[in-house]
C-alpha positions in Angstrom: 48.6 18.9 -2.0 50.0 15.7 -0.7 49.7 12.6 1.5 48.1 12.5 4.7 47.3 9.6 7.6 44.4 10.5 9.6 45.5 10.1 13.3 42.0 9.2 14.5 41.5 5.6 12.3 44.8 5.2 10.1 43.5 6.0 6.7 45.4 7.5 4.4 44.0 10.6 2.0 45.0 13.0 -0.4 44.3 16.8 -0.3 43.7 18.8 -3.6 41.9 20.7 -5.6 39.4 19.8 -8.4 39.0 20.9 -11.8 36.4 23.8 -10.9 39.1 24.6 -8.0 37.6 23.3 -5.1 39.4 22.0 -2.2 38.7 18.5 -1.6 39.9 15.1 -0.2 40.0 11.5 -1.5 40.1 8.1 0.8 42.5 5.3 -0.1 42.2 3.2 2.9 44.5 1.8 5.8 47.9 0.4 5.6 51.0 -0.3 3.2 48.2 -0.7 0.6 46.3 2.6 1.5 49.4 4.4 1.1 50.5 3.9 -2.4 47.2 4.0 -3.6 46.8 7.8 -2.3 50.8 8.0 -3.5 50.2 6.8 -7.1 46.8 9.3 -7.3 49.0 12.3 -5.7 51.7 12.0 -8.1 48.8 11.9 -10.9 47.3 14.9 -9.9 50.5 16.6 -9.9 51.8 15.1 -13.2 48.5 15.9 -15.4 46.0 18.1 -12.8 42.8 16.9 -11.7 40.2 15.9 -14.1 36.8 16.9 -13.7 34.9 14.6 -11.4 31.6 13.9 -13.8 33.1 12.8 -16.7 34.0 9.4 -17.8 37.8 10.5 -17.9 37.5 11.3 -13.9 35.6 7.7 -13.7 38.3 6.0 -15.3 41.0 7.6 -13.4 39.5 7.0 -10.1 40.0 3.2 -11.1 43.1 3.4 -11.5 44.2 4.7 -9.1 42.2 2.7 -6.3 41.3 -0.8 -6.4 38.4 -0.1 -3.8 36.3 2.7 -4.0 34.6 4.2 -1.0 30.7 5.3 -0.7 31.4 9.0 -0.5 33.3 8.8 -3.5 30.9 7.0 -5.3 28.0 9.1 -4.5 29.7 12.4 -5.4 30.4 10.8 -8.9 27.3 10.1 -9.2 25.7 13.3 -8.4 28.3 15.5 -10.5 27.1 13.2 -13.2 23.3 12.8 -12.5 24.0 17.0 -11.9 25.6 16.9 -15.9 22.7 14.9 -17.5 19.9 17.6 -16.2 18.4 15.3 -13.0 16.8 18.0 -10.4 18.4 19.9 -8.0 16.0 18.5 -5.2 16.6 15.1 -5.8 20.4 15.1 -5.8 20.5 17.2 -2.6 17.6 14.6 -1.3 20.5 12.0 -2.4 22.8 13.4 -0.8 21.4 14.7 2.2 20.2 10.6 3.2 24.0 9.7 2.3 25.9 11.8 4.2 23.5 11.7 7.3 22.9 7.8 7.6 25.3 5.9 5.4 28.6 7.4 4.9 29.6 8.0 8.6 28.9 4.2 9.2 30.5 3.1 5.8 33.4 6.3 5.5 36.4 3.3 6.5 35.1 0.2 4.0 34.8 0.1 0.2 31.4 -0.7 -0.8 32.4 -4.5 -1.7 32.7 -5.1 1.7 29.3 -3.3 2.3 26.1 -5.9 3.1 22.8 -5.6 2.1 21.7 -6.7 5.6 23.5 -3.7 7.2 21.7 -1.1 4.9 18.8 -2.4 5.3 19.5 -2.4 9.3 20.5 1.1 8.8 17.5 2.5 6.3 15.1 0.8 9.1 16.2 2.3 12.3 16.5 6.2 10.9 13.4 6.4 9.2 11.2 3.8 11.6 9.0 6.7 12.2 8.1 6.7 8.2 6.0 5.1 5.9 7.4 1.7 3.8 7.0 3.9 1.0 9.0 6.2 2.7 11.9 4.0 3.1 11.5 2.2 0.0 12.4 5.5 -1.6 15.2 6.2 -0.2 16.5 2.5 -0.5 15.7 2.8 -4.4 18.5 5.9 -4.7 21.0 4.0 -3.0 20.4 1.3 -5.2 20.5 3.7 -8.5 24.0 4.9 -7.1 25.5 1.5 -7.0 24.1 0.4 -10.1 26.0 3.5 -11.5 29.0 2.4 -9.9 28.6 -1.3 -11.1 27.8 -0.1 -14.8 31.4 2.2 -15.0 33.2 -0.6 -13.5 33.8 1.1 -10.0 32.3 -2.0 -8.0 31.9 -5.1 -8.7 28.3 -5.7 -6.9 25.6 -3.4 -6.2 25.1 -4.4 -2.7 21.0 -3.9 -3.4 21.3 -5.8 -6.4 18.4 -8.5 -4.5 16.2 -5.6 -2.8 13.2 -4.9 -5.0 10.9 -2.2 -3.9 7.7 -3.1 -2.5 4.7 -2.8 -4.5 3.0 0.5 -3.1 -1.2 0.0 -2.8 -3.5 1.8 -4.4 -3.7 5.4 -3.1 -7.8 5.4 -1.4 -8.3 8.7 -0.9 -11.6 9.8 1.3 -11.7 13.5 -0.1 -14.5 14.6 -1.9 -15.7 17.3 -4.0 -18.2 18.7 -1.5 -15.4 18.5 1.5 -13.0 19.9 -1.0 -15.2 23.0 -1.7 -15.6 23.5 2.2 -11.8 23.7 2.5 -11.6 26.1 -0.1 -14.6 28.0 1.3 -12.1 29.0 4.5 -8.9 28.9 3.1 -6.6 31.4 3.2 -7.1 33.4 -0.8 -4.0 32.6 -2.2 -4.5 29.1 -0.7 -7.9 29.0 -2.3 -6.1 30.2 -5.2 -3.6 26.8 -5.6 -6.7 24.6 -4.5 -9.1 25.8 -7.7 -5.5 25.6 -9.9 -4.6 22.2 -8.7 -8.3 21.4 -9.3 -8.8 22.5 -13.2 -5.4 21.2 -14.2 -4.4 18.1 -12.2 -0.7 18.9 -11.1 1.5 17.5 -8.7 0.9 19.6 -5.8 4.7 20.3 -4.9 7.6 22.5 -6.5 7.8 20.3 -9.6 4.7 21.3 -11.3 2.1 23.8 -9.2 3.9 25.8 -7.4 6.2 26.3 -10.7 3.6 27.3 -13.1 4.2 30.3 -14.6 2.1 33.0 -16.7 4.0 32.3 -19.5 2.8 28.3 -19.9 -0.8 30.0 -20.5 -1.4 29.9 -24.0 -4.6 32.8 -24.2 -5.5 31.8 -27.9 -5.8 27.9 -27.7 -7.2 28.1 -24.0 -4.4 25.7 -22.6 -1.5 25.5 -19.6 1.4 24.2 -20.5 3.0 21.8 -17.6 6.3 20.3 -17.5 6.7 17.4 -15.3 10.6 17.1 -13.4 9.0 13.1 -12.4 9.0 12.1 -16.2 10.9 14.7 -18.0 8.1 15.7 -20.5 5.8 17.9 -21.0 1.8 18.2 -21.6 -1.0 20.2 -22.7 -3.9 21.0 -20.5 -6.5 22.2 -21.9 -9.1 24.6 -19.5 -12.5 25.2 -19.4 -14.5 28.9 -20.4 -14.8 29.7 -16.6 -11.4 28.5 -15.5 -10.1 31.0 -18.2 -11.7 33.7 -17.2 -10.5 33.4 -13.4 -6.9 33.3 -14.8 -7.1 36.5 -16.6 -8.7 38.1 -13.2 -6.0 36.6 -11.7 -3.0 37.2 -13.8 -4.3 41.5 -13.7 -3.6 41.4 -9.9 -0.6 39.0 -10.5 3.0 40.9 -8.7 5.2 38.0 -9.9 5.7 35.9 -12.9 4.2 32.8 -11.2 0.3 31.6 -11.1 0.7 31.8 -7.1 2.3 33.6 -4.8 2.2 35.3 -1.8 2.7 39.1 -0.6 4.6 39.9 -4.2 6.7 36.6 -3.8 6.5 33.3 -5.2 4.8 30.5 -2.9 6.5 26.9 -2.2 4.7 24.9 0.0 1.3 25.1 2.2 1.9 22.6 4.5 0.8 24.1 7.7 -1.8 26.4 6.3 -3.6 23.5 4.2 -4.1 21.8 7.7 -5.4 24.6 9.3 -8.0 25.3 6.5 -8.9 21.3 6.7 -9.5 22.0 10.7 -11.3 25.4 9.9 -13.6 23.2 7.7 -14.1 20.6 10.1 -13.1 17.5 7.6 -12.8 14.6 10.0 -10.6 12.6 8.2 -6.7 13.0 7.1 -6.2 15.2 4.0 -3.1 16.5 2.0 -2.9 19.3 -1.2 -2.1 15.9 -3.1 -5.7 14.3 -2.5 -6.9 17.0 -5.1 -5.1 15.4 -7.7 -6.2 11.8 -6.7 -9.7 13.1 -6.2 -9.8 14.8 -10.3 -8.8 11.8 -11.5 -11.2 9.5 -9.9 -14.0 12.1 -11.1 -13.1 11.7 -14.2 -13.0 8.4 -14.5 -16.2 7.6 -12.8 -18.3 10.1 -14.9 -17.0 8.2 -17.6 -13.8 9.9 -19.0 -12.0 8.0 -21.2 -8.7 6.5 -19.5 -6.2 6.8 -21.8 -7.2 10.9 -21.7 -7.3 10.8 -18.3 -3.7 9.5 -18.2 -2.3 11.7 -20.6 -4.1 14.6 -18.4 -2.3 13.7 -15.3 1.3 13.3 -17.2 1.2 9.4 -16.2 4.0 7.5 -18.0 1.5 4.8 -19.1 -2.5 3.9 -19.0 -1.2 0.7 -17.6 0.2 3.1 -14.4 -3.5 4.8 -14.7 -5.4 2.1 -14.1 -3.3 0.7 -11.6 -3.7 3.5 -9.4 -7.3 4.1 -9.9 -9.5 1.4 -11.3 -9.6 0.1 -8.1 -12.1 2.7 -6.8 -14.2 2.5 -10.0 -16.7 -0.2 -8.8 -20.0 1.3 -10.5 -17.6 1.4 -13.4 -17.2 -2.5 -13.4 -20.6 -3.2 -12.4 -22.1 -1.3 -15.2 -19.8 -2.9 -17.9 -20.3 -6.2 -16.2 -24.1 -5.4 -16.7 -23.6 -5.6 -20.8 -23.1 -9.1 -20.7 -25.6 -11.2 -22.5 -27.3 -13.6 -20.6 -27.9 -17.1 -21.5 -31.3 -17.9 -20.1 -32.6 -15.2 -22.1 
């Protein structure tokens, strides 16, 4: 462990392990200033050890020892942190993945007060101008989250993003129907046709999160329910199944080789991407269709054959009805018309 310049821009950096024992290196910058920052954290680390990088002790010590704190550092706080406090493993290595790919290489030789919002956004545009806004808008949103995290323990002065608000996404307008649906499912592969009638009868996210997790074990036989926990809002809900839907899970579950509701040749399934497409072709749909339009299209159903929204929300594991209607309403126009109907008229 000690002091080292790199050759290659002038920077100065320390090499040393962590608390868990991992090698590792910090960045303190260039010049007479760079130097007796990584000095004065060198001598610390020898004096009293490293401390562990996700608790507030590390955070507090990183500050004193630097006066300017660098992106990588800030985002591996962040993570070890986010990583304590039970956030998924998918997100953080989504985090981390977009940081070290775009940001950090760009950003590795200035602290992140120097940072400008216009050069993110530059940044953010050109490696993912292929994607969607909402694409983008995502990934934008976790960069701001990290600096807010730096701002909030007093690593940075300004978050950078602190005047970028996210666009407000429109109203997902699906095209699938129930009859197209069933046509899908009529030539899909049967553990795809398996996932379809699931996603159907219980309204999950169609990803890792919540389908493709589902175990045996969150069907309650007696009450006639599946139990689904959802990663997006941290919480759990009930859903409770219909007579036939019951009986094709206990046909199901005697052929089952793993502990999950799907799977595939004895092991556990995680995406169907390529397969889905293939069954939309086989079935001739001539329109653009994901697994996710099945959860879109069961709510809409629901609602326009007069389900009552604030069930409807709770089925789907919204955070609000306000976030139900939002997304929805906008595709109930019998719904209005026959409500606007009741109104009294005055000539009468």
């Amino acid at each position: 462990m000690s002091v080292h310049m790199r050759k290659n821009n002038g920077t100065y950096y320390v090499a040393y392990r962590n608390a868990e024992g991992k090698q590792t290196t910090k960045t303190f910058g260039k010049g007479r200033e760079g130097r007796r920052a990584a000095q004065k954290f060198d001598k610390q680390v020898k004096d009293h050890g490293p401390v562990p990088p996700s608790t507030p002790e590390a955070i507090s010590e990183v500050v004193a020892v630097a006066d300017k704190i660098y992106l990588d550092q800030l985002a591996q706080m962040y993570i070890n942190t986010r990583k304590v406090e039970g956030t998924t493993v998918k997100t953080l290595n989504e985090i981390r993945s977009f940081l070290k790919k775009h940001l950090i290489p760009v950003f590795a030789q200035r602290p992140i007060d120097e940072i400008r919002y216009d050069e993110i956004l530059t940044i953010v545009g050109k490696a993912y101008a292929d994607h969607s806004p909402v694409t983008r808008g995502r990934y934008l949103s976790y960069l701001k989250t990290v600096f807010q995290f730096g701002v909030k323990q007093d690593l940075i002065e300004k978050n950078p993003l602190r005047h970028w608000k996210k666009a407000k996404e429109h109203p997902r307008d699906t095209k699938l129907t129930v009859a197209d649906l069933m046509k899908i499912k009529a030539v899909a592969a049967p553990h795809l046709a398996w996932a379809i009638e699931i996603a159907w009868n219980l309204g999950v996210r169609t990803g890792e999160s919540e389908l493709f997790a589902l175990k045996w074990a969150d069907v309650d036989w007696a009450q006639s329910t599946v139990k689904v926990f959802a990663t997006k809002t941290k919480s759990a809900r009930v859903i409770p199944i219909s007579p036939e839907f019951m009986a094709r899970l206990k046909e199901m579950q005697g052929r089952a080789k793993t502990e999950y509701l799907i799977e595939y040749a004895g092991r556990p399934v995680k995406q169907f991407r390529m397969s889905f497409r293939s069954a939309c072709k086989r079935a001739e749909i001539p329109y653009h269709v994901v697994l996710y339009d099945i959860r879109h299209l069961l709510a809409t159903t629901l609602l326009q054959e007069g389900g009552d929204l604030s069930a409807v929300s709770k089925l789907m594991g919204h955070s609000s009805v306000h976030m139900t209607a939002n997304q929805y309403y906008h595709l109930l126009g019998d719904e209005k018309r026959r409500t606007i109907a009741k109104l009294p008229s005055l000539n009468a």
